[in-house]
N, C-alpha and C positions, 0 to 999 in steps of 0.2 A: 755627528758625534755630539753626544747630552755634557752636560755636567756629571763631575765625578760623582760619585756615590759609595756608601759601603757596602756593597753586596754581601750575605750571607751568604757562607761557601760552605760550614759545614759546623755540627754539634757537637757534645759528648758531653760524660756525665759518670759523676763515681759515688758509690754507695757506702756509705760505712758497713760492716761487716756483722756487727750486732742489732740482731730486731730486738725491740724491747716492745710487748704489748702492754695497755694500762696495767692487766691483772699482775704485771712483774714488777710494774712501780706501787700499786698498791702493798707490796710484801715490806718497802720500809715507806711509806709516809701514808697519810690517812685521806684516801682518793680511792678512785674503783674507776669500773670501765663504763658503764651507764653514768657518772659524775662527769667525766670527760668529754664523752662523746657526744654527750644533750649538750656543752657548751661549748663546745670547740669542732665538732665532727672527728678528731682525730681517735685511730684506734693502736695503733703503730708510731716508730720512730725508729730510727738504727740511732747506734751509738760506736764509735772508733773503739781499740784496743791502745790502753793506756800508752803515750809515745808517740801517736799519730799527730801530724797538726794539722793546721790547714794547708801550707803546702804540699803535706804529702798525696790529699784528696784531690787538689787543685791541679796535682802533676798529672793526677790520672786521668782524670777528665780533659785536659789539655790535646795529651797524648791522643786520646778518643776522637776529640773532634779535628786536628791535625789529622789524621788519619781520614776521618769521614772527611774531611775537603780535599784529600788528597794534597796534602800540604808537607813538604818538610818543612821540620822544625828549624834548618836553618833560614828560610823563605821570610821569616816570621821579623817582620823588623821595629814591633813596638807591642809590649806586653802591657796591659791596664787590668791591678787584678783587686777585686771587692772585697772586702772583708773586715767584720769586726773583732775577730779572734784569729791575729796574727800567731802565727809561733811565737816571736816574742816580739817583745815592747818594740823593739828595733832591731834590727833592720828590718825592711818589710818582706809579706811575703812574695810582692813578683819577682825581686831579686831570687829568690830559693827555687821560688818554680823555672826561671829561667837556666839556673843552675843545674838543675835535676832533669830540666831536658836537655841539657848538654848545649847551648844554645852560647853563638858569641857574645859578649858584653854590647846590650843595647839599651835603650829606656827603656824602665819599664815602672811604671805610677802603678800607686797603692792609695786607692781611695776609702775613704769613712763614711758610708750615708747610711750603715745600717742596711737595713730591711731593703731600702733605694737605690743598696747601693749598684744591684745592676741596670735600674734602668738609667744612673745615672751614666754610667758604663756605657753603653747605647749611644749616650750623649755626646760622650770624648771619643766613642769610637770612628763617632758621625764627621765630629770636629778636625780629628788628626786625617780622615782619607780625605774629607773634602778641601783641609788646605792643603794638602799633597806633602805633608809631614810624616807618612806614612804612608804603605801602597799593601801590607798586608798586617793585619794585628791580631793579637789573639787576646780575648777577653775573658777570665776568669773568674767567679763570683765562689767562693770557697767558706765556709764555716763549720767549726767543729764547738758546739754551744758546751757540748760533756766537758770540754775546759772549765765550764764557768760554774760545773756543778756542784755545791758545798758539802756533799755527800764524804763521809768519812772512809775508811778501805774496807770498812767491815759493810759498811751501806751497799760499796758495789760487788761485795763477794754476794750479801745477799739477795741482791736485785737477778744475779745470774742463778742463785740456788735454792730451790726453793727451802728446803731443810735448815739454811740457816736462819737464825732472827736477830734481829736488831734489839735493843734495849727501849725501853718506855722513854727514856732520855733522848735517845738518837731519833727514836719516832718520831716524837715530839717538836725535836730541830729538825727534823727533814719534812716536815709537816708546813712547816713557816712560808716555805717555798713552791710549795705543792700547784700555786696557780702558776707558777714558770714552769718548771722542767718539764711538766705533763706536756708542754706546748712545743717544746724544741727537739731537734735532731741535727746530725752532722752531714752533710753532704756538699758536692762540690758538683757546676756547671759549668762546660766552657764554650763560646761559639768563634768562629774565626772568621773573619773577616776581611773581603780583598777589593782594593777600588776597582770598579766600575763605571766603564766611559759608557757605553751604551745605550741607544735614547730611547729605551723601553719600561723607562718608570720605576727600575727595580730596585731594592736599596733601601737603609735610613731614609725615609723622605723629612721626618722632623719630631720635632718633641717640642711638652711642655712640661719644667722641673723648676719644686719651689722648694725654697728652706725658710721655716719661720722656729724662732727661736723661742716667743712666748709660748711656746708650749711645751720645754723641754721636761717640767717638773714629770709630765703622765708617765714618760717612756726615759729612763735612765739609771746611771749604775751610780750611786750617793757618793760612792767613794773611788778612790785610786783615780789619782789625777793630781794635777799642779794647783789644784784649788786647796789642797791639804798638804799639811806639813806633820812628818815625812811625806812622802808622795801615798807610801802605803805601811803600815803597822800591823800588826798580828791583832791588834784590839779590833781594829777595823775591821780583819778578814770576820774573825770570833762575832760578829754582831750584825754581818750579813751584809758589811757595807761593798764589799767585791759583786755583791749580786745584784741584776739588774731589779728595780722598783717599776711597774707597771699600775698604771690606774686602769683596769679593763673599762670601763665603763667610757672615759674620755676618749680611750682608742679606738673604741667600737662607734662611737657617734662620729668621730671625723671623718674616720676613713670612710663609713658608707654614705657619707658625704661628700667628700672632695675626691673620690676614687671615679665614681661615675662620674663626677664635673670636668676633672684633669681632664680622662679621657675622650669627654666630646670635645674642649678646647683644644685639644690637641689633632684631634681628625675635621674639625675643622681648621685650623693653623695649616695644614696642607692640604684643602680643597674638598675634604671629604663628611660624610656624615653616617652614623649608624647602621643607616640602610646597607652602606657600602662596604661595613668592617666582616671580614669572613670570620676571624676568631680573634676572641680576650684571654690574653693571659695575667691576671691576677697576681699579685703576693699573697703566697698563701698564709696568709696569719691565723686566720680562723674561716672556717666552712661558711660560720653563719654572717661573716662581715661579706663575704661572696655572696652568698645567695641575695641576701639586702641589695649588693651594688646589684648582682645580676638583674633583680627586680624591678630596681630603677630606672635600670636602662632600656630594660625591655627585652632583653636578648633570649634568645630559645639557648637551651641544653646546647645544642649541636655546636653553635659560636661562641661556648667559652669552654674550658679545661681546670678542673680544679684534680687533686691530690694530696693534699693535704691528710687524708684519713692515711694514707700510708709513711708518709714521711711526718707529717708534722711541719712545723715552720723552721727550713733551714736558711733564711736568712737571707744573704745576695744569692746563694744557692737555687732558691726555688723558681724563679722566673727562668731560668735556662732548662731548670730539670722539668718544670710543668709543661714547658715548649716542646723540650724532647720526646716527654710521651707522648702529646698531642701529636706531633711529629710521626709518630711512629704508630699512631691508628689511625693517619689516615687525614686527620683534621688541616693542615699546612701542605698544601701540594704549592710546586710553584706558580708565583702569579696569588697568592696570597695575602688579602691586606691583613695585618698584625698587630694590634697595639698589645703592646707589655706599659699595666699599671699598678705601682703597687705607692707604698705609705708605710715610713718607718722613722724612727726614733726622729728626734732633729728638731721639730720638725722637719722630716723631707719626704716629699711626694712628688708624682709624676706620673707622664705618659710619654712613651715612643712607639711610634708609627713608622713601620718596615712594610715594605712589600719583597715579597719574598722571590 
């Protein structure tokens, strides 16, 4: 008999219901599809139906992968779920999700790390089996970014139609933003996880996860927070301050920096090296911060998985969704070594190493 471990027992994954291609954000702000995709690779994104949040994504994906691990939902005795676009300010969303799956009153933690936040997930998931505070957990990583979008009602009628048009005015403000929204989508990923005694390697074997603060200016939302008084004002919304401030330029030189570094510190920190990794799962932020890390590291096409051209960056979302479809062609059989790395707001970055 080994040490406990988290085994990976089973996936899932939920889609928002609207595609939106660049040519359909091009109709209100001043972008195109050769703009986007020379800087980002993205050519797609879905978007929720107004009402949705992230619980409602997070329950479906849950349900998904409960299902694929042959799991009932009442089995489930510690929920940890990602997100930075809760439904609302408070309470959080693993409480909702646990609600929606009908599930009894357990813990259930709502973490912040952004873009991190699922490998940070990974982390606590590793932490709660291995001290035997938990024997099965379900991890959700859920964002709906269409919350965060400054778009007016006339903006999304006409993003869906093409006949309609927006004013020179609304263009204009919807223009401001045009290096965000082009980049985000809504989606939700969940995997489940159950200890494992068994002394065949399999499991979380370890991670390395860092938060550095000096560099919170590149990647952040200027307003709505306890740093302002009121917390939030209509002047504030009016002037863009609800919307996140990105420096592409700062995020694109760390990450293809510290993304390949995390991840060899981290396959080394449990005995391993390159040679030995079968596939990389990335945060998908941008195509070309991937191909850069890819580069770095050396790795062929076949050992890493990106998607981003069809979803876009969904957030804690996308490390369980890019695993899924790696998953599902073929790339993660069992016996599997895995790092999931990704870099997001905070700073926080990271790597975790599973064997499957």
């Amino acid at each position: 008999m080994g040490e406990v471990r988290a085994l990976l027992a089973g996936t899932g994954v939920s889609i928002a219901n609207n595609e939106v291609d660049n040519h359909m954000l091009a109709r209100i702000c001043e972008t195109g599809d050769q703009w986007i995709r020379e800087r980002s690779g993205i050519r797609t994104r879905f978007y929720v139906d107004e009402g949705v949040g992230s619980s409602d994504l997070g329950t479906e994906a849950a349900k998904a992968a409960l299902e694929d691990a042959g799991v009932e939902a009442g089995e489930v005795d510690y929920i940890v779920c990602a997100t930075m676009t809760p439904d609302h300010y408070f309470p959080g969303t693993g409480t909702l999700i646990q609600s929606k799956l009908g599930i009894d009153p357990l813990p259930a933690l709502d973490i912040r790390q952004q873009c991190a936040g699922f490998a940070y997930g990974l982390q606590t998931v590793d932490a709660l089996i291995r001290s035997g505070l938990a024997r099965t957990v379900l991890l959700v990583g859920t964002d709906v970014h269409s919350s965060l979008i400054p778009w007016s009602e006339k903006s999304w009628q006409a993003l869906y139609d093409a006949d309609l048009k927006v004013d020179p005015e609304t263009y204009a403000f919807n223009s401001q933003f045009r290096h965000l929204v082009v980049l985000f989508g809504d989606a939700a990923g969940a995997m489940v996880f159950r200890a494992h005694e068994e002394d065949d390697g399999r499991g979380i074997l370890g991670s390395k996860l860092y938060g550095d603060g000096a560099h919170k200016d590149i990647l952040f939302v200027p307003g709505v927070g306890s740093a302002h008084r009121p917390f939030v004002d209509a002047a504030m919304i009016a002037q863009g301050g609800a919307v996140p401030h990105m420096d592409g330029r700062s995020v694109f030189k760390l990450a293809v920096t510290r993304m390949p570094k995390v991840t060899v510190e981290a396959l080394q920190h449990v005995g391993y090296g390159l040679d030995d990794l079968d596939l990389l799962i990335m945060h998908q932020a941008n195509l070309r911060i991937n191909e850069a890390a890819q580069k770095q590291l050396g790795l062929p096409d076949a050992k890493v998985h990106n998607n981003i051209h069809r979803y876009g960056n969904t957030t804690s979302a996308t490390l369980p969704l890019a695993f899924f479809e790696a998953r599902e062609a073929g790339k993660a059989p069992e016996g599997s070594l895995v790092a999931f790395t990704a870099l997001g707001a905070g700073l926080h970055y990271g790597s975790v190493v599973v064997r499957l």
